[in-house]
VOVEXRO-670393 format. One line per field, with one value per residue (C-alpha): residue number from 1; x, y, z. Coordinates in nm, 2 decimals. Example, Ala and Ser with C-alpha at 12.3 -4.5 7.8 and 13.67 -1.06 7.14 Angstrom:
n	c(1_2)
east	c(1.23_1.37)
north	c(-0.45_-0.11)
up	c(0.78_0.71)
//
This chain:
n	c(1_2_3_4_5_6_7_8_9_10_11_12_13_14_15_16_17_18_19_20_21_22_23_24_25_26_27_28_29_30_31_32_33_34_35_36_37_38_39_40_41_42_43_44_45_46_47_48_49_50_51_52_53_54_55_56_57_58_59_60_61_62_63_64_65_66_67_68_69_70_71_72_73_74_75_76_77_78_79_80_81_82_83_84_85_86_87_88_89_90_91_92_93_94_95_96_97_98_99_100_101_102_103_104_105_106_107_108_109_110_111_112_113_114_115_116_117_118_119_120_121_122_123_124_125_126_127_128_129_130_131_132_133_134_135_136_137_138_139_140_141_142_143_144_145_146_147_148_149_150_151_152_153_154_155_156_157_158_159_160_161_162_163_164_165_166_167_168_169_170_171_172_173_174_175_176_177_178_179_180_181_182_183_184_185_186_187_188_189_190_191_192_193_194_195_196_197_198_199_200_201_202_203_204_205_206_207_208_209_210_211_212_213_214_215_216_217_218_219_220_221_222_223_224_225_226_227_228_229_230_231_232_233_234_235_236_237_238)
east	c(-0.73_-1.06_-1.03_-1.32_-1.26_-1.47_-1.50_-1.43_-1.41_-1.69_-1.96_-1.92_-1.87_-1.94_-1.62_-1.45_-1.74_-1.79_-1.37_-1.36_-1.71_-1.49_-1.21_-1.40_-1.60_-1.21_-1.16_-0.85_-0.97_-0.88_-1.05_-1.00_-1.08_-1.30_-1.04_-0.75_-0.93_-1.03_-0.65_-0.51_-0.78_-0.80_-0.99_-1.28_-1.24_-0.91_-1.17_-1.40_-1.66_-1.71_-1.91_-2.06_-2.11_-2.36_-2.31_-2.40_-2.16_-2.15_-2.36_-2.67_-2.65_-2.90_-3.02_-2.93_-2.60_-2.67_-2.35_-2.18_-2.36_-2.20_-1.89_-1.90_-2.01_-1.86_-1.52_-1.43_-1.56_-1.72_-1.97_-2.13_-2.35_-1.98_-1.80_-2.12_-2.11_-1.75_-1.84_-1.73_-2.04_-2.16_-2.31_-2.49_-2.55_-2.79_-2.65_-2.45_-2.80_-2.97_-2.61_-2.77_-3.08_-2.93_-2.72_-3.00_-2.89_-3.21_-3.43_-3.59_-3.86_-3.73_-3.71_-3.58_-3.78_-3.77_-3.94_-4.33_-4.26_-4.03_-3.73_-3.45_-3.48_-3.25_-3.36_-3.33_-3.56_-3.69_-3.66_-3.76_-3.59_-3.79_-3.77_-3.71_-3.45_-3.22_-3.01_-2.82_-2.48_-2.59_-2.91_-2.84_-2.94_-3.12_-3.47_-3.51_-3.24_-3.21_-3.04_-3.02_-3.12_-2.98_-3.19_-3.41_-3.47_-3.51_-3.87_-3.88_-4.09_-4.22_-4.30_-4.63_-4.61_-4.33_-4.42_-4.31_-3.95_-4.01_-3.80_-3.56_-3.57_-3.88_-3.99_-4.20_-4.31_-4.25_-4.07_-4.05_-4.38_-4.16_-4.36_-4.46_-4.21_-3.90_-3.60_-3.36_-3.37_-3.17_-3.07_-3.18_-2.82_-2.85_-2.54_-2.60_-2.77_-2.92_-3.04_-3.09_-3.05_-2.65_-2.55_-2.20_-2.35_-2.40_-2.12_-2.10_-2.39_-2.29_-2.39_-2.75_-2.93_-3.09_-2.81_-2.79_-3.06_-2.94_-2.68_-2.37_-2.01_-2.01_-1.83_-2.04_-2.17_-2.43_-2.69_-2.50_-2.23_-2.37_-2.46_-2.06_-1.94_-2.23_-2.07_-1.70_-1.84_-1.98_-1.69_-1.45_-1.11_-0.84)
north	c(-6.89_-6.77_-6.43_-6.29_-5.92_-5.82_-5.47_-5.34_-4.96_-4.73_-4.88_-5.26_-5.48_-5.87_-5.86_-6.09_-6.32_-6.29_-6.36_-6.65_-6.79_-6.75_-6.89_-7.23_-7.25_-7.26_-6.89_-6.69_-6.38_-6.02_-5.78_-5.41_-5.14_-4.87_-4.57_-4.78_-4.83_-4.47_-4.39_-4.64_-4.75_-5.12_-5.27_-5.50_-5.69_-5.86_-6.05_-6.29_-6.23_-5.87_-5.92_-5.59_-5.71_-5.62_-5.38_-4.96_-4.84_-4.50_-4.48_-4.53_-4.15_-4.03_-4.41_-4.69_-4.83_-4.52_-4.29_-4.67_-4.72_-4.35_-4.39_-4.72_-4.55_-4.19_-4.23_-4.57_-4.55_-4.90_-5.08_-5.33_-5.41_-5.43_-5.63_-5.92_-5.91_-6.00_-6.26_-6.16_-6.23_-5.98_-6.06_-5.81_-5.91_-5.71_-5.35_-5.50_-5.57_-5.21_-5.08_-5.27_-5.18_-4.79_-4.88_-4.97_-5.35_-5.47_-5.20_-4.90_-4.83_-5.11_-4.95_-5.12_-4.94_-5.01_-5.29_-5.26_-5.38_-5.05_-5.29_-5.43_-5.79_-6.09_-6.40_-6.69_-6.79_-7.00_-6.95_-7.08_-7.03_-6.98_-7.26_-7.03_-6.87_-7.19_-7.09_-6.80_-6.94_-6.88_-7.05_-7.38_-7.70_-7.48_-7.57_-7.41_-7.31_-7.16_-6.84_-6.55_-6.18_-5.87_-5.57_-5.32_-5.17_-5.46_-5.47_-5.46_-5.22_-5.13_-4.79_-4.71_-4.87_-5.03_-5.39_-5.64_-5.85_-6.24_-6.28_-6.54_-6.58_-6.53_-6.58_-6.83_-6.64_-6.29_-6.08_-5.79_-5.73_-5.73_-5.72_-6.07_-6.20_-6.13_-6.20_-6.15_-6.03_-6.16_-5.88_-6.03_-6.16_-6.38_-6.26_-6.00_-6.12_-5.99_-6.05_-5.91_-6.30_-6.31_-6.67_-6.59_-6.63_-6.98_-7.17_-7.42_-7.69_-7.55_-7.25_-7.26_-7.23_-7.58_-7.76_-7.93_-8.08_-8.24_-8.46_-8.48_-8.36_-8.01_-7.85_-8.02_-7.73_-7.47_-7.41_-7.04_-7.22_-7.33_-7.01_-6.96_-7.29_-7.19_-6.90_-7.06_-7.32_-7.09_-6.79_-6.72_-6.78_-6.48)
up	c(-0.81_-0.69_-0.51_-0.26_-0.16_0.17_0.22_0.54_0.81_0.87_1.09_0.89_1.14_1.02_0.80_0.96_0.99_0.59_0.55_0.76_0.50_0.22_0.32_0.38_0.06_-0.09_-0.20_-0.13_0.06_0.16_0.37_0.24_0.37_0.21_0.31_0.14_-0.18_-0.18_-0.11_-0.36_-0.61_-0.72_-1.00_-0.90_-1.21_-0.99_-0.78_-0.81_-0.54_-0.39_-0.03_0.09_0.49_0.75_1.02_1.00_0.75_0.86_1.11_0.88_0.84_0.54_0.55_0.58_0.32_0.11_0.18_0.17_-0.20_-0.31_-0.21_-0.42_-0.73_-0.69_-0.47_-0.59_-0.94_-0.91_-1.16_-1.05_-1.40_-1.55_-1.30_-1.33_-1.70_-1.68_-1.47_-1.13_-0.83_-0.53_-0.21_-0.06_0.35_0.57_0.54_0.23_0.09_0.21_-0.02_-0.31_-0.31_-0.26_-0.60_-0.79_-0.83_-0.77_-1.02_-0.91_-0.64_-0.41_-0.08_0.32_0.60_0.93_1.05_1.12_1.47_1.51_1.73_1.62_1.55_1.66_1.61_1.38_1.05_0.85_0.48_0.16_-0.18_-0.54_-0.73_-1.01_-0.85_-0.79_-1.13_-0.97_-0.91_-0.49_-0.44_-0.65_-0.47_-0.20_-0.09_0.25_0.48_0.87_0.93_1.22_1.14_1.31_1.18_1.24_0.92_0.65_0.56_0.19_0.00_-0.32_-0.48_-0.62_-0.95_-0.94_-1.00_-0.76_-0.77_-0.74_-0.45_-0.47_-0.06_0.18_0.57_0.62_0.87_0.82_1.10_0.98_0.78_0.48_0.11_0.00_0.30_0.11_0.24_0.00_-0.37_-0.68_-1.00_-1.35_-1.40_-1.08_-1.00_-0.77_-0.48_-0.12_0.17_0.54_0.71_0.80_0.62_0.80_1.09_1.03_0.95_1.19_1.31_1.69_1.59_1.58_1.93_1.90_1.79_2.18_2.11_1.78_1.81_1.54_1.51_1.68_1.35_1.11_0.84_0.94_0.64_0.56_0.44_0.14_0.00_-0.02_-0.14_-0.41_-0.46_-0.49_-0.76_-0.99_-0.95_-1.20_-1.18_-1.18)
//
């Protein structure tokens, strides 16, 4: 069995969304929520994938994913290193990815600020993926791939001398005046990856705003799909 645990309560709100990804790349999935794993812990190491969703956990209060990111290490005594080095796989969406970032997962001195516009985007994107970034267990086989964002703070920055991530997803044309037009980021297990595009929100051909123009089977597989049945492939089983 391949188990995906999508965290839930507080301000997430694409948890459903992420749940209903997993269950068609072929995992067996829960949604928990973060008040019943504070109530009655649970060890991560009894699932496979752990999916931090978008949304505003919290409100965004203090920033945004960064109360999200300490109750993950304080309250819930989570490690994230530990949990990839046993094998297990993260996915970090949106304000799932701003909660990485706040963990460290990604280094330090990698900052999201709002974007250089100063609105909140919605649109759809065109992405590319590093070549050298197709070994993490969610990018193989990916060349470029079509998703939606929904943000308005996902510009990624670096401190001053911090030396720039390779991003393992960028823009090709940037919306958000993001460093380097990244996307999303990979940690140096390629396990742990994020990313402010919403791959949930693409699961079906129908999906996409053009696809009238396009014909084919209305259910046919959006492009977000694969970053799941990715995922399933190279999980662990329990």
């Amino acid at each position: 069995m391949k188990s995906a645990w999508i965290l839930t309560g507080d301000g997430i709100n694409c948890e459903e969304e992420s749940a209903e990804a997993c269950r068609r790349a072929g995992f067996t999935t829960e949604i928990i929520h973060l008040s019943e794993l504070v109530s009655q812990p649970r060890d991560l190491a009894q699932c496979s994938l752990l999916v931090l969703p978008g949304g505003f956990s919290f409100g965004d209060e203090l920033g945004s994913g960064r109360v999200l990111a300490l109750k993950i290490r304080y309250e819930l005594g989570w490690n994230l290193t530990q949990f990839v080095d046993g094998g297990g796989l993260v996915l970090g969406i949106c304000n799932g990815f701003q909660t990485l970032v706040a963990l460290g997962a990604f280094g330090t001195g990698v900052a999201l600020a709002s974007n250089e516009s100063g609105r909140f985007l919605n649109e759809w994107v065109k992405l590319k993926v590093d070549p050298a970034m197709k070994t993490s267990p969610f990018l193989r086989d990916i060349d470029s791939i079509e998703l939606p964002i929904r943000h308005g703070e996902g510009r990624v920055l670096y401190g001053d001398g911090t030396a720039p991530l390779r991003a393992a997803m960028t823009y090709v044309t940037t919306p958000n005046g993001s460093h380097a037009g990244t996307a999303g980021l990979i940690d140096k297990t390629g396990r742990i990856f994020g990313l402010m595009p919403h791959p949930e929100g693409y699961l079906r051909a129908s999906q996409h705003p053009g696809s009238f123009r396009t014909p084919g089977p209305a259910h046919a597989a959006g492009d977000g799909l694969k970053i799941f049945k990715n995922a399933f492939h190279s999980a662990r089983s329990l």
